[in-house]
ROSEFI-49528 format. One record per residue (C-alpha): residue in three letters; residue number from 1; x, y, z. Coordinates in pm, whole numbers, padded with zeros to 5 digits. Layout:
<nodes>
Ala, NUM, X, Y, Z
...
</nodes>
This chain:
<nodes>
Unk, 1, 01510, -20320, -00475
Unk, 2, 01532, -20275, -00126
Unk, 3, 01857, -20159, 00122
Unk, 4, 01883, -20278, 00411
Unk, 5, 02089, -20112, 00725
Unk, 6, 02200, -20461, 00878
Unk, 7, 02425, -20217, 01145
Unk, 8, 02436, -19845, 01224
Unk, 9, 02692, -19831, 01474
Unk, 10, 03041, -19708, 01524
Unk, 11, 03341, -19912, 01564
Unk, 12, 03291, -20065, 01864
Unk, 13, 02935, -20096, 01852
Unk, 14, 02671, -19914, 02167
Unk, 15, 02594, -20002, 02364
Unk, 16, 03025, -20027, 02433
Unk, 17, 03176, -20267, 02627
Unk, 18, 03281, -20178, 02933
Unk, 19, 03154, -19824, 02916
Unk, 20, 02950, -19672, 03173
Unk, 21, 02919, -19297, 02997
Unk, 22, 02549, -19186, 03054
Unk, 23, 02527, -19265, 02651
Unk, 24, 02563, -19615, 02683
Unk, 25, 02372, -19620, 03027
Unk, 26, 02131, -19503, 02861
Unk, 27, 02116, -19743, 02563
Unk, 28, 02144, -20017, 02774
Unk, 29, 01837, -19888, 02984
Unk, 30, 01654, -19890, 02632
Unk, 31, 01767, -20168, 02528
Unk, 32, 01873, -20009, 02217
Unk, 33, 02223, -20167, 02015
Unk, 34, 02395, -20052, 01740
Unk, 35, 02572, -20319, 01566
Unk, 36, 02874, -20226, 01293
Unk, 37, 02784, -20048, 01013
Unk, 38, 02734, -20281, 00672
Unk, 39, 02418, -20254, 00415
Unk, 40, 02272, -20482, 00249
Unk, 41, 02127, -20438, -00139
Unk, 42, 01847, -20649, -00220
Unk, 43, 01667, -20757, -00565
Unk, 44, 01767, -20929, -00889
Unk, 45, 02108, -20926, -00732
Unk, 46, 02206, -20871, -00377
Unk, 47, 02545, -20633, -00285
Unk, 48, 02673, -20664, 00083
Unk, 49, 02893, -20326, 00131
Unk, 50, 03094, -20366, 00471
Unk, 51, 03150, -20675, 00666
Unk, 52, 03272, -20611, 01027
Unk, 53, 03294, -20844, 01320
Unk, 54, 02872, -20819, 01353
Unk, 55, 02802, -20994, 01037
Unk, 56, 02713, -21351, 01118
Unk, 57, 02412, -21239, 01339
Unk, 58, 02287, -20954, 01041
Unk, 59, 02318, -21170, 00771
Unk, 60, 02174, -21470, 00991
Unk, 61, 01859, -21234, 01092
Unk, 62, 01798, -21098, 00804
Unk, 63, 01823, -21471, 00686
Unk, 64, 02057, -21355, 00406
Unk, 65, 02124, -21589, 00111
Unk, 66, 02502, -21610, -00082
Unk, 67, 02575, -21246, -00141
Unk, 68, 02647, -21187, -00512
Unk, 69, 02909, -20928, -00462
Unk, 70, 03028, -20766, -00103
Unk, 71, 03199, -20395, -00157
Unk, 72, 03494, -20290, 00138
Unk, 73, 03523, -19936, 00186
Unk, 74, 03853, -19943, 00358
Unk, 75, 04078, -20153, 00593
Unk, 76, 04005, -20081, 00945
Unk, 77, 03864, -20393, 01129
Unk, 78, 03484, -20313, 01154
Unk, 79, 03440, -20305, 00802
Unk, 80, 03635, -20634, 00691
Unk, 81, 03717, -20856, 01005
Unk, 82, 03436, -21026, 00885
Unk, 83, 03494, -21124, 00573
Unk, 84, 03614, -21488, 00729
Unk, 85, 03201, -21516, 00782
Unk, 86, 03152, -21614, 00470
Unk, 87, 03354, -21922, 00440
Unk, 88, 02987, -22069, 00593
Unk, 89, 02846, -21998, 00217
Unk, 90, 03091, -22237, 00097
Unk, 91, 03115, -22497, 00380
Unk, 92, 02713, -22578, 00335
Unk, 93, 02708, -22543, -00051
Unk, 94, 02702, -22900, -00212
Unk, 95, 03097, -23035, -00292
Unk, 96, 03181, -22860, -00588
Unk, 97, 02857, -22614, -00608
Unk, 98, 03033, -22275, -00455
Unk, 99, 03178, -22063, -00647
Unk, 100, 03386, -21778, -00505
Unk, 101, 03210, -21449, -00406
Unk, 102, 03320, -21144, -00582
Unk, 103, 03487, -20854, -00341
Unk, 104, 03544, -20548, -00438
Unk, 105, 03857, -20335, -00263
Unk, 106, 04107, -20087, -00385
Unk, 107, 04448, -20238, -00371
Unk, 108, 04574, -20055, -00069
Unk, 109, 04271, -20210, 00120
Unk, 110, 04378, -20578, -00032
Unk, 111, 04760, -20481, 00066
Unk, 112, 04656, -20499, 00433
Unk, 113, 04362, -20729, 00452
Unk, 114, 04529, -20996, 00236
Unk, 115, 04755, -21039, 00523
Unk, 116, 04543, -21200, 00749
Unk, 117, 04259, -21314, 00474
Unk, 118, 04453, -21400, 00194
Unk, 119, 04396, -21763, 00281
Unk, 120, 04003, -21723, 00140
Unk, 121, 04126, -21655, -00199
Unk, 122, 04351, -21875, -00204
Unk, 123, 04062, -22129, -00100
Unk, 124, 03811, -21998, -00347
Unk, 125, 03587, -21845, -00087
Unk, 126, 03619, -21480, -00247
Unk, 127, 03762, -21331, -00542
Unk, 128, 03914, -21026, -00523
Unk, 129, 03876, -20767, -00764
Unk, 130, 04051, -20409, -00754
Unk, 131, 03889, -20135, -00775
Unk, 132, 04028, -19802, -00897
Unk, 133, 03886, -19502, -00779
Unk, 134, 03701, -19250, -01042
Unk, 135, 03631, -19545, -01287
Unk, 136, 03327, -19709, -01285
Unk, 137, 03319, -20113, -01259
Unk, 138, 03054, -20325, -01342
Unk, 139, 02920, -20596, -00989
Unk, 140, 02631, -20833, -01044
Unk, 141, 02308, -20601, -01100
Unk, 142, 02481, -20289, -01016
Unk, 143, 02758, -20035, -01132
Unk, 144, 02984, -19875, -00886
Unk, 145, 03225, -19565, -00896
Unk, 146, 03477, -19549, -00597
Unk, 147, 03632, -19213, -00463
Unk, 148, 03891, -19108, -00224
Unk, 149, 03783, -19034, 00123
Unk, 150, 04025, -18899, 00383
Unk, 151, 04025, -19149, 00734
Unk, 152, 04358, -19054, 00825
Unk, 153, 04716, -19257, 00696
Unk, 154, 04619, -19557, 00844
Unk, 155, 04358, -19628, 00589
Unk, 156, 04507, -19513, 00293
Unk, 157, 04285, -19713, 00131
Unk, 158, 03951, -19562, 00195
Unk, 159, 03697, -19518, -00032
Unk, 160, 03290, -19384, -00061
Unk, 161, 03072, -19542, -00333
Unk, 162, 02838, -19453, -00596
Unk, 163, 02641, -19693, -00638
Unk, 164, 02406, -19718, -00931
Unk, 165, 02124, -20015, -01016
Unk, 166, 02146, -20219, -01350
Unk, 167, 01791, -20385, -01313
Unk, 168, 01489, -20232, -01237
Unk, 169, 01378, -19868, -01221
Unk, 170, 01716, -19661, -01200
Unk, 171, 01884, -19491, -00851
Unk, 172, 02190, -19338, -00743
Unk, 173, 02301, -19373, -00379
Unk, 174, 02624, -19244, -00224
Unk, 175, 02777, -19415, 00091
Unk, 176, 03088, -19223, 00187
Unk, 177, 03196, -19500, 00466
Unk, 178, 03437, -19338, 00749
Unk, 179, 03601, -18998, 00631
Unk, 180, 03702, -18638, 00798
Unk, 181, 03757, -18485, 00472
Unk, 182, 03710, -18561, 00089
Unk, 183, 04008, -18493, -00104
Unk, 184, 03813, -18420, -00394
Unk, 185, 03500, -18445, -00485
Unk, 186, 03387, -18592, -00826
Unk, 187, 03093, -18453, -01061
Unk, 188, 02939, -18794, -01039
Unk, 189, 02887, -18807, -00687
Unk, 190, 02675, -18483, -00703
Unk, 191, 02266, -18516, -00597
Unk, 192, 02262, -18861, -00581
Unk, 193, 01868, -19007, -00426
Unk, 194, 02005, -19081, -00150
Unk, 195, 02304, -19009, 00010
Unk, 196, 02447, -19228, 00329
Unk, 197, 02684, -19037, 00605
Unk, 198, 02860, -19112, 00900
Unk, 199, 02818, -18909, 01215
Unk, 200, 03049, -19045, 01516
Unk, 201, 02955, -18753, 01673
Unk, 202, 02737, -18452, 01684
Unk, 203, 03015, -18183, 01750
Unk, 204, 03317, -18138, 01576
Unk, 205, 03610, -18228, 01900
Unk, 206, 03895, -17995, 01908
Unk, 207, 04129, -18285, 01804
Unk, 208, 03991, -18519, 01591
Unk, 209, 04188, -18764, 01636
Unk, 210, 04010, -19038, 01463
Unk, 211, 03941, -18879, 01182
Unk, 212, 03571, -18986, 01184
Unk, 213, 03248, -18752, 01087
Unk, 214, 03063, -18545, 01310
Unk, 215, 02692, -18404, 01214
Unk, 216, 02857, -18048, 01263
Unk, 217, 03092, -18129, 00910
Unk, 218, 02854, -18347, 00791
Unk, 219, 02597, -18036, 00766
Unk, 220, 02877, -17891, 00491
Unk, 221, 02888, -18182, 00314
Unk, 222, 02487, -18243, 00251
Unk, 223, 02523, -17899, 00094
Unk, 224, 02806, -17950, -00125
Unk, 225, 02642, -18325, -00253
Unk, 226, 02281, -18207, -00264
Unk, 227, 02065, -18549, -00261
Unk, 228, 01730, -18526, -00367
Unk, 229, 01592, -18784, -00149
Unk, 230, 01687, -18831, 00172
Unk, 231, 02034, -18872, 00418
Unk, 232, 02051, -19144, 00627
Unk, 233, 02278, -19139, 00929
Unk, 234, 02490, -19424, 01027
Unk, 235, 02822, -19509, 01230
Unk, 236, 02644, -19361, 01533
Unk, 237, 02901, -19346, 01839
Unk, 238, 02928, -19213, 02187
Unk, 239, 03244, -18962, 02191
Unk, 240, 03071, -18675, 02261
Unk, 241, 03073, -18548, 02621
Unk, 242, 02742, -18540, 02793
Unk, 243, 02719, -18232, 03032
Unk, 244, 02745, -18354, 03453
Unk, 245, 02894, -18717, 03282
Unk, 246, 03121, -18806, 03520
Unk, 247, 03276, -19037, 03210
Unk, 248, 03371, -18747, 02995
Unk, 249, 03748, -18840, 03165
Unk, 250, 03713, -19109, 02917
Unk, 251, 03999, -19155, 02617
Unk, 252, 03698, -19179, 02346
Unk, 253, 03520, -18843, 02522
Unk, 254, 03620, -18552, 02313
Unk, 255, 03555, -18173, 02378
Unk, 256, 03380, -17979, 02144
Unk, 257, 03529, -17721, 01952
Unk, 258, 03248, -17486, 01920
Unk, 259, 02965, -17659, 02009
Unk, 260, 02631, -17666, 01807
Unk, 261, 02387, -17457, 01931
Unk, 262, 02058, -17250, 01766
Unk, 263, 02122, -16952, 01499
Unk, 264, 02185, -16631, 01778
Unk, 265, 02215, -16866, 02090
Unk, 266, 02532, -16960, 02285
Unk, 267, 02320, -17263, 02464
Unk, 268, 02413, -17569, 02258
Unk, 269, 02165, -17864, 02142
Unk, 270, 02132, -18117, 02382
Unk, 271, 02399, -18428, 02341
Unk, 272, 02122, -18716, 02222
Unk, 273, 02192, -19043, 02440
Unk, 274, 01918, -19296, 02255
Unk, 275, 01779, -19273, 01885
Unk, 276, 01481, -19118, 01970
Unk, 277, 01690, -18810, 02085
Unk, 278, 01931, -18832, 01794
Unk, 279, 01644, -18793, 01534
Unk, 280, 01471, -18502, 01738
Unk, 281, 01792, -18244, 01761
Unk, 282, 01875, -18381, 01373
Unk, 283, 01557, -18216, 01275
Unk, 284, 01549, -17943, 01505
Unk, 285, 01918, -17847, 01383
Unk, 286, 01820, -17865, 01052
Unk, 287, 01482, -17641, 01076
Unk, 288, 01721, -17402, 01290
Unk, 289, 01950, -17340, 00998
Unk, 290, 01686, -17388, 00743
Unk, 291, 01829, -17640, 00554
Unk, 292, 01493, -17874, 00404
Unk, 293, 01721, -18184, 00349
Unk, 294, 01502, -18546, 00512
Unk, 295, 01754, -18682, 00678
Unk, 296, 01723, -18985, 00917
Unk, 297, 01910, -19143, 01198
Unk, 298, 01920, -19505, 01035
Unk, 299, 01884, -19787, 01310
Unk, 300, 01998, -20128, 01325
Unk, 301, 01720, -20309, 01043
Unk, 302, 01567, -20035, 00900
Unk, 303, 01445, -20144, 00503
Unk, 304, 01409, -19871, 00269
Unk, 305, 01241, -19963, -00079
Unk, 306, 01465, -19786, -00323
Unk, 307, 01188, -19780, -00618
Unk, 308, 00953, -19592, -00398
Unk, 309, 00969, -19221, -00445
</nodes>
């Protein structure tokens, strides 16, 4: 069983369009991109969690077959705009081989996105199926176990995931999706293998306005969930301000609170720009603070065999 990080970008993607900040200068420079977020299961079954406006080009480079099951975490447009994508499964099936691929939402989600997608169950493209968070529900090949994650009241219907294997040798992985807070957090969700964060940011802004992740929080949460594993990074963005930037006047550009900086030291860590820098003041943060979690900065493609310990 293998996942796959077919994006590990924020919600519009880096480099941004339009956007000159030294972060996606930089990127650019590198050619580096960071495509939406979604992951991709793969073995006896395959699970598709996320489908943003990216998804054509992952699932068509990663030469993706019909997804078994495809799990939305919540109802902003990166994460389901795409779900119109995979009318394609149907359109080159023969006539009257297709039938409709499972998705997995909690109602609130479906409230909004059957507005504009409605049409694809109606078509028997997809078939919705609720899910209700704290209960466990059986997809093809895996079980899952939704719980509330706070992204602010314009995605009331946000969820994270357990997500646990029914073939093969057994793992538990926890993708929160987009959150600021968790409202609670469930026993089940506790040391999971592996557990999957996002991290818009590496400082926590003084407003935080869209209610996303920064590694600053995120360092409280890997000690309240305690994987065993590894932490993967992903929804990677570009709102922090990068010292002698002249675009830190930009909207997205948010000042730091109190800015991260080494145990007895009032000079904060270097803003990273490119991946390479994001994965070096990761670990350097973490040794500071002495906190032994592996945690990587997932890029766009990485594979990580989930029966290899």
């Amino acid at each position: 069983m293998n996942l796959t990080f077919l994006g590990s970008g924020a919600s519009w993607g880096l480099p941004e369009l339009n956007c000159e900040c030294l972060i996606c200068r930089d990127m650019r420079q590198r050619r580096e991109k960071r495509e939406r977020t979604a992951l991709l299961f793969e073995g006896g079954s395959s699970l598709l969690i996320d489908c943003g406006p990216d998804i054509a080009a992952q699932l068509s480079r990663h030469s993706v077959r019909r997804p078994d099951g495809v799990l939305i975490s919540h109802e902003h447009g990166d994460h389901y705009i795409g779900l119109d994508e995979l009318f394609s499964y149907k359109r080159s099936s023969p006539e009257g081989g297709f039938t409709p691929i499972p998705v997995y939402m909690t109602r609130e989600s479906w409230d909004i996105i059957r507005v504009r997608f409605g049409y694809l169950e109606q078509l028997e493209v997809i078939k919705v199926h609720e899910v209700i968070p704290k209960k466990f529900s059986a997809v093809p090949g895996f079980e899952i176990f939704p719980f509330r994650t706070d992204h602010g009241t314009f995605a009331r219907g946000s969820v994270g995931y357990l997500i646990r294997n029914s073939e093969g040798a057994p793992f538990r992985i926890v993708y929160t999706s987009d959150f600021m807070n968790l409202p609670e957090i469930p026993e089940e969700i506790l040391q999971p293998e592996i557990l999957i964060l996002p991290c818009w940011r590496l400082n926590e802004p003084v407003k935080n306005t869209p209610h996303h992740l920064s590694f600053q929080r995120a360092m409280e949460f890997m000690k309240i969930l305690k994987p065993t594993r590894e932490i993967f990074l992903v929804h990677i963005g570009d709102g922090d301000p990068v010292p002698g930037d002249p675009a830190n006047s930009m909207a997205k550009k948010r000042e730091p609170a109190h800015p991260l900086a080494p145990p007895g030291s009032s000079k904060p860590y270097p803003i990273p720009k490119n991946h390479a820098e994001w994965q070096s003041v990761v670990n350097r943060i973490l040794s500071d603070y002495h906190q032994d979690f592996k945690c990587t900065v997932a890029w766009d493609g990485l594979t990580v065999d989930l029966q290899k310990r």
